[in-house]
N, C-alpha and C positions, 0 to 999 in steps of 0.2 A: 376800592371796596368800602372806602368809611362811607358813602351813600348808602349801603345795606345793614350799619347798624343796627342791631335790633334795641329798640325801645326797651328799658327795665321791666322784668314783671312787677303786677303792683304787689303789694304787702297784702296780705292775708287781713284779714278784720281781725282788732283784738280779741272777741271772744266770740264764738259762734257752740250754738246749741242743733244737734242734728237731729229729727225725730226721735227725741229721746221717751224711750221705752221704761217704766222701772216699776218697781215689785217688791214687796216687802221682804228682805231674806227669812225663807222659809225654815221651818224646822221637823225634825223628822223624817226630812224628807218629802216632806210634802212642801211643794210654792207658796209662795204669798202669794195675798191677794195684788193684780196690778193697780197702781195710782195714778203714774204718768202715761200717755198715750197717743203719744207722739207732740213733744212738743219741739217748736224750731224758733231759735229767738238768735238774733244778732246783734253785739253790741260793739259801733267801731269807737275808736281813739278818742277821745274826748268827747261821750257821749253819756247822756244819763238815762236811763230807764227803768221804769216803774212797771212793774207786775204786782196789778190786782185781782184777790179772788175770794169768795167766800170762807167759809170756816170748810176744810173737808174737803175743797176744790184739789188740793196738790200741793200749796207752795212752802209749806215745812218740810215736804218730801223732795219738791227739788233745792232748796235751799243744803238738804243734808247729804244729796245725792254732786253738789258740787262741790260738797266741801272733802265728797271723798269717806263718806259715815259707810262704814261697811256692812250695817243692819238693813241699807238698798242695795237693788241689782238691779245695774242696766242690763235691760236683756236688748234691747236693739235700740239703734246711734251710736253718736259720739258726743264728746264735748272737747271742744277744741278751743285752745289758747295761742296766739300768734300762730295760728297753722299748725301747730303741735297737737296729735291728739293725747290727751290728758287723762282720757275713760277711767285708763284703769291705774291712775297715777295715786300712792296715798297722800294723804291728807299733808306733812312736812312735804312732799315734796312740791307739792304745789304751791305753797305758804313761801319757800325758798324760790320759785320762780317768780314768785310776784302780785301772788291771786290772795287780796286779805277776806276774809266774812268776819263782819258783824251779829255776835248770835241774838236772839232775841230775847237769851235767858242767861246772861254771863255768869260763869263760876267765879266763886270766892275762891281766892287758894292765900289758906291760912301761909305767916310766914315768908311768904315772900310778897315783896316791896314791888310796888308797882315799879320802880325804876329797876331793878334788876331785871324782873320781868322782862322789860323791853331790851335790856343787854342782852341777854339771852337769845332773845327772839332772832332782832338786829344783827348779831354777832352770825346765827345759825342763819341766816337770809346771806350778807354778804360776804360768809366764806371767812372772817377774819374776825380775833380776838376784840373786840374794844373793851377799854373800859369804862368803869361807873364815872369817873372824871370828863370823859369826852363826852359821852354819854348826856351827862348831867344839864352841861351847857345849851347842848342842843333842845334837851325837856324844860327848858328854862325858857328859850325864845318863844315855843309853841304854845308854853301854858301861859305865858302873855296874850299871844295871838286868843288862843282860843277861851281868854279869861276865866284861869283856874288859878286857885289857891296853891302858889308853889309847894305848901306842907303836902301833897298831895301826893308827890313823888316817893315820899317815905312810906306812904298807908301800906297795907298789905293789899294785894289786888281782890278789889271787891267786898274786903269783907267791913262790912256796917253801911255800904256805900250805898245813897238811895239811888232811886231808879234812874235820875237826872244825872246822878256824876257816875251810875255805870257805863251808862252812854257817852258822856262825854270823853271815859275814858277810853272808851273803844275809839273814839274821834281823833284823839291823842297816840294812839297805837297805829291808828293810819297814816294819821304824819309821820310819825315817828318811823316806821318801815318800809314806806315809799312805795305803794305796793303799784301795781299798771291796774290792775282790774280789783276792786270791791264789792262784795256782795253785801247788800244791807239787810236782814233778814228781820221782818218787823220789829227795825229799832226803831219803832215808833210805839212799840206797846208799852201801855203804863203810865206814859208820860204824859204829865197837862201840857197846857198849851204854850207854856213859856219854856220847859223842856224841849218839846219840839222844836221851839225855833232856832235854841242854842245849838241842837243836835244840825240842822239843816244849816245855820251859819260857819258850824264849823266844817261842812262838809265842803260848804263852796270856797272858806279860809283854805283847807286842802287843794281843792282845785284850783285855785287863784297862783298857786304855787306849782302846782305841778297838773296841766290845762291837757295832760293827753291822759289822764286818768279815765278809764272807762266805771260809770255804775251802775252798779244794777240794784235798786231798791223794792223788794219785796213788801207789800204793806197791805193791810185790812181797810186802810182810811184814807179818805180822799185828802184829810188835813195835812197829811206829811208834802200831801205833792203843791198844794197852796204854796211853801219854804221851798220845796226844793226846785220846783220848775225842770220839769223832766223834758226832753227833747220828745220821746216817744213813750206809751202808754201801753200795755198787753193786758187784756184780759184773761184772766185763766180757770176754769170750770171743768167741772169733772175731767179731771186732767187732761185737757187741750186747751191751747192758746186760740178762743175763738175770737177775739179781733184784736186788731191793733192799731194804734193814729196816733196824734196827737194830742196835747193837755187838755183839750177840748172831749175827749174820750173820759176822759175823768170826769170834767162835769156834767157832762150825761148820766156818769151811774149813778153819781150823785142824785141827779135830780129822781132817775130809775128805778136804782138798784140792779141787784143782778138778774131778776126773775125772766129781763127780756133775751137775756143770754143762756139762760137756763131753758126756755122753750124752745131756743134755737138748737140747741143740744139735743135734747130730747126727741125732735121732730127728724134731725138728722140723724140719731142714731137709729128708731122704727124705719 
């Protein structure tokens, strides 16, 4: 009978987006308006991907709708993490399975110490106490890596930080909690040009380390993807993913803009 072994099934993709449907949570009873419109995006193990879109296009709605922000409503798909569907998962718990976002507007939280912070986090992710000592060591190796100012551990999170060491701290929260899939949610705004590329070095210093991390970078500008060198490319308008390729997608719009994707829309929605 060992001739009839059956072969393993394969592993599920890390993240996978099912025609996701969403809608602003309405009030009084009355719906939102919808934003998302079926979008379907796949990201396996160790891949990177960039979704680009106008202002208004959807991607602060699906960025908030992953993260589990309860002011959207899928009304139809799923969003699935290693085969698991996730939908209607909140926000901690997906954060303790392994899903990090980078927001595009980080809160200051007066009082507490970016290194605590990350005890917290860390601690509520793998189920077990540590402390500020084990801790500490470990934000020590990384803020080498990713060349930060060790006093940096002590600030309170975020507050006076400019817009280049919020980002890097979000860079240092992903090391630091190991997550499988990252969402980047235009961490790119704000930042000049030498921000950017610290934010994109540190993203691959993460990667270089842990190579089955899946990302998904949200962004307005073709400059973040110059740094990061994404595998694959999505375009996103009036809430649909209407194409997708490779880096080379990017410098199309570039040279474009969106308006030749916006007619295509338009044409197919009459």
């Amino acid at each position: 009978r060992s001739g009839n072994t059956l072969a393993p099934m394969p592993a599920p993709p890390l993240f996978q987006i099912e025609d996701l449907h969403v809608r602003v949570a309405g009030s009084d009873g009355q719906p939102g308006a919808e934003i998302l419109r079926g979008v379907d995006l796949t990201v396996g193990a160790g891949e990177v991907h960039a979704l680009m879109g106008p202002n208004g296009s959807g991607k602060s709605t699906l960025a908030n709708t992953l993260l589990g922000n309860p002011d959207y409503e899928v009304t139809r798909g799923r969003i699935l993490f290693k085969g698991d569907d996730i939908t209607d998962w909140a926000t901690d718990d997906r954060g303790k399975a392994g899903i990090f976002l980078a927001f595009q507007y980080p809160q200051a939280i007066p009082g507490v110490s970016v290194i605590n912070f990350l005890r917290q986090a860390l601690s509520a992710r793998k189920g077990i106490e540590l402390s500020v000592l084990e801790l500490r060591l470990a934000i020590m190796e990384w803020m080498e890596r990713l060349d930060m100012d060790p006093s940096f551990a002590d600030r309170y999170l975020n507050e006076g930080f400019s817009g280049g060491e919020k980002k890097r701290n979000e860079i240092l929260q992903m090391a630091i909690l190991e997550p499988k899939m990252a969402i980047l949610d235009e961490t790119d705004s704000g930042l000049d040009i030498d921000a950017l590329k610290v934010v994109a070095d540190g993203v691959h210093e993460v990667r270089r380390d842990r190579p089955g991390l899946g990302v998904l970078a949200i962004t307005h500008y073709q400059r973040l993807l110059d740094h990061l060198r994404p595998d694959r490319v999505h375009i996103l308008v009036d809430g649909r993913i209407v194409e997708s390729g490779g880096p080379e997608l990017a410098e199309r719009l570039e040279r474009e803009g969106y308006e030749s994707w916006r007619t295509t829309t338009e044409v197919t929605a009459s």
